[in-house]
ROBA-700152 format. One record per residue: residue number from 1; residue in three letters; x, y, z of N, C-alpha, C, O, CB in turn. Coordinates in Angstrom, 2 decimals, always signed. Each point is the difference from the previous one (the first is absolute). Glycine has a CB too. Example, Ala and Ser with C-alpha at 12.3 -4.5 7.8 and 13.67 -1.06 7.14 Angstrom:
<rs>
{1, ALA, {+13.19, -5.69, +7.80}, {-0.89, +1.19, +0.00}, {+0.90, +1.20, +0.00}, {+1.04, -0.02, +0.66}, {-2.93, -1.15, +0.59}}
{2, SER, {+1.54, +2.22, -1.97}, {+0.82, +1.19, +0.06}, {-0.77, +1.09, +0.73}, {+0.51, +1.11, +0.17}, {+0.67, -1.74, -2.32}}
</rs>
This chain:
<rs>
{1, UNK, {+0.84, -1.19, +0.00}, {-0.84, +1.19, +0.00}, {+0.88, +1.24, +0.00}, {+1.07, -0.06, +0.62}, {-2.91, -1.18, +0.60}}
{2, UNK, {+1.44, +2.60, -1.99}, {+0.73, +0.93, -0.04}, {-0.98, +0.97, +0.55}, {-1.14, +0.03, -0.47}, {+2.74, -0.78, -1.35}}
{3, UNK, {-1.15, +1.69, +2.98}, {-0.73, +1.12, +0.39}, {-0.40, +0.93, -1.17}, {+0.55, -0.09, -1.10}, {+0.63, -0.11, +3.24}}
{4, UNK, {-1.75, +0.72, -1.98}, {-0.29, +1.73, -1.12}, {+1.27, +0.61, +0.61}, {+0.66, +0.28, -1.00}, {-3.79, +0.49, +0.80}}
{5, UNK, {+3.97, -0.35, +1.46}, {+0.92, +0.80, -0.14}, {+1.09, -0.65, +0.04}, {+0.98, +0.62, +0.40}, {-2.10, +0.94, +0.30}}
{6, UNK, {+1.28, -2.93, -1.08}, {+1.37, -0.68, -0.58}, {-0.23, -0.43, -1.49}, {-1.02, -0.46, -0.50}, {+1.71, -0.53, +2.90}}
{7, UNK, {+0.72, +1.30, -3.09}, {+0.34, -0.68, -1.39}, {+0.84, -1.15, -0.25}, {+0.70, -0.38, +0.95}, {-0.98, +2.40, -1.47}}
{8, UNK, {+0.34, -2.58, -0.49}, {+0.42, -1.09, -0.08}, {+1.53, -0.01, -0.68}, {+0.27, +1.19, +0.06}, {-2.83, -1.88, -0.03}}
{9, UNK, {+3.14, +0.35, -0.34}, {+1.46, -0.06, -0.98}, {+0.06, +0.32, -1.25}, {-0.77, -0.75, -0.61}, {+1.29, -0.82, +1.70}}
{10, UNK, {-0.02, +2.26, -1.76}, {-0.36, +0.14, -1.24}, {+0.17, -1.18, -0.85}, {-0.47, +0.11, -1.13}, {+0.93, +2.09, +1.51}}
{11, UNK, {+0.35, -3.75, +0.05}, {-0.14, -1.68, -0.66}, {-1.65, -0.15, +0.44}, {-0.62, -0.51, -0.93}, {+3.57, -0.88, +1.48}}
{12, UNK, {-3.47, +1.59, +0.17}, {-1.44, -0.50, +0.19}, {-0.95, -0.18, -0.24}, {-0.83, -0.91, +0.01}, {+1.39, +1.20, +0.59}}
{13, UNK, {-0.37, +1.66, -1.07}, {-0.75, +0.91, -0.53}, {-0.45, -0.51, -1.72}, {-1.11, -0.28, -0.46}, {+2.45, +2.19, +2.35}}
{14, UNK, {+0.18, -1.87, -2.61}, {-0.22, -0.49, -1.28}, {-0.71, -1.05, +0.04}, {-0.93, -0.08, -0.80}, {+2.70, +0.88, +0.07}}
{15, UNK, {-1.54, -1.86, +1.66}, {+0.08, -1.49, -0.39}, {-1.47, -0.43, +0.67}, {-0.53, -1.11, -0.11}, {+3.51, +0.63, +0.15}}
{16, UNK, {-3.56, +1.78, +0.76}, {-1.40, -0.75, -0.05}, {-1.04, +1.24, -1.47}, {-1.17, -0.01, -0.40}, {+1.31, -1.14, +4.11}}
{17, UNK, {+0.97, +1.95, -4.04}, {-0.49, +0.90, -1.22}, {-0.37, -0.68, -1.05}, {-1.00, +0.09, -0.71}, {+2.34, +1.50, +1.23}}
{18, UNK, {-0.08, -2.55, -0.52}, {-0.02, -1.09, -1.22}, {-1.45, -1.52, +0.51}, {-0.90, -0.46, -0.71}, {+4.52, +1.16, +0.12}}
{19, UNK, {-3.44, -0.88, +1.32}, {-0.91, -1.37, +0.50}, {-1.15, +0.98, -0.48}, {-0.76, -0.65, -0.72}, {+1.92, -1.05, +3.17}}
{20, UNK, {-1.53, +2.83, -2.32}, {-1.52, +0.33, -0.10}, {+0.07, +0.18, -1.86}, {-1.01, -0.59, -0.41}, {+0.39, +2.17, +3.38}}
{21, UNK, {+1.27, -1.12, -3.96}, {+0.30, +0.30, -0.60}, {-0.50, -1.32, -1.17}, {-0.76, +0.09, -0.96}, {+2.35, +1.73, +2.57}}
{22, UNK, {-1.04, -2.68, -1.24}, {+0.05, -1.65, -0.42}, {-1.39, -0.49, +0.60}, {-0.63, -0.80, -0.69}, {+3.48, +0.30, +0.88}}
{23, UNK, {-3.41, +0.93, +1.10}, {-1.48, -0.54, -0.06}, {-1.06, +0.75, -0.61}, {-1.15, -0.34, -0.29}, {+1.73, -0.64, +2.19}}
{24, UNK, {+0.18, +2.36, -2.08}, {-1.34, +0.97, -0.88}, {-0.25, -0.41, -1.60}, {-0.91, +0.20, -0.81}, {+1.65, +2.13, +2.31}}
{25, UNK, {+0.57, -3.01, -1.55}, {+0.24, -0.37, -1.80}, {-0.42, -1.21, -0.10}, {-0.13, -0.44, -1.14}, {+2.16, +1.66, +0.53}}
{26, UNK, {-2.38, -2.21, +1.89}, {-0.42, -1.07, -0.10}, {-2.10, -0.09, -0.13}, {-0.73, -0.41, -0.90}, {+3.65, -0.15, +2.33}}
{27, UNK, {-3.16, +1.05, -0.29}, {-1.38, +0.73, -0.20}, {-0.80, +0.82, -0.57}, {-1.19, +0.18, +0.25}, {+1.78, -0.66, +0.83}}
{28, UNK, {+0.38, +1.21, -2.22}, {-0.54, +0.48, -0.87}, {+0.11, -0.61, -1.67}, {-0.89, +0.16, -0.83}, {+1.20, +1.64, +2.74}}
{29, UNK, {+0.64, -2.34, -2.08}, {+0.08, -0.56, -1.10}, {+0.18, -1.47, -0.05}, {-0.14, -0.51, -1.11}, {+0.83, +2.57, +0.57}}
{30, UNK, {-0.44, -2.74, +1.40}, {-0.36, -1.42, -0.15}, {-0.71, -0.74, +0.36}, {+0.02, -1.19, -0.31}, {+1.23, +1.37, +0.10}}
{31, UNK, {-2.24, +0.49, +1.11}, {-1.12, -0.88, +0.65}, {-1.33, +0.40, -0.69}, {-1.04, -0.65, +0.10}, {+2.24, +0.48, +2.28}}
{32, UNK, {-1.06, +1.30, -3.10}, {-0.82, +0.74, -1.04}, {-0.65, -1.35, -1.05}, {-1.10, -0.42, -0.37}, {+2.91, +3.03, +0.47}}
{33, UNK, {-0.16, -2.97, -0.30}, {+0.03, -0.66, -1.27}, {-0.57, -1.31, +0.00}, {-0.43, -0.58, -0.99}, {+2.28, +1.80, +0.51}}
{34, UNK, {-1.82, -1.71, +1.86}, {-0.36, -1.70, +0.20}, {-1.23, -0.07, +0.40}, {-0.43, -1.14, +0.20}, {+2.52, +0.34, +0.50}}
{35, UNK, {-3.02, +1.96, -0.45}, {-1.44, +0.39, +0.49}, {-0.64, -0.39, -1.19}, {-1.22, +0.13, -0.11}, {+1.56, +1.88, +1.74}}
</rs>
């Protein structure tokens, strides 16, 4: 868990930037497709 007045690392940051990044591209364009 991260408070509102703590931040995280800037490795974290990207790397849960990227995990969301890869599930937005997953839920929008490939589950589209198998519906």
């Amino acid at each position: 868990m991260v408070r509102p007045d703590e931040r995280l690392s800037w490795g974290r940051t990207v790397g849960l930037g990227a995990q969301h990044v890869v599930a937005m591209f997953g839920a929008t364009f490939v589950a589209p497709a198998e519906a």
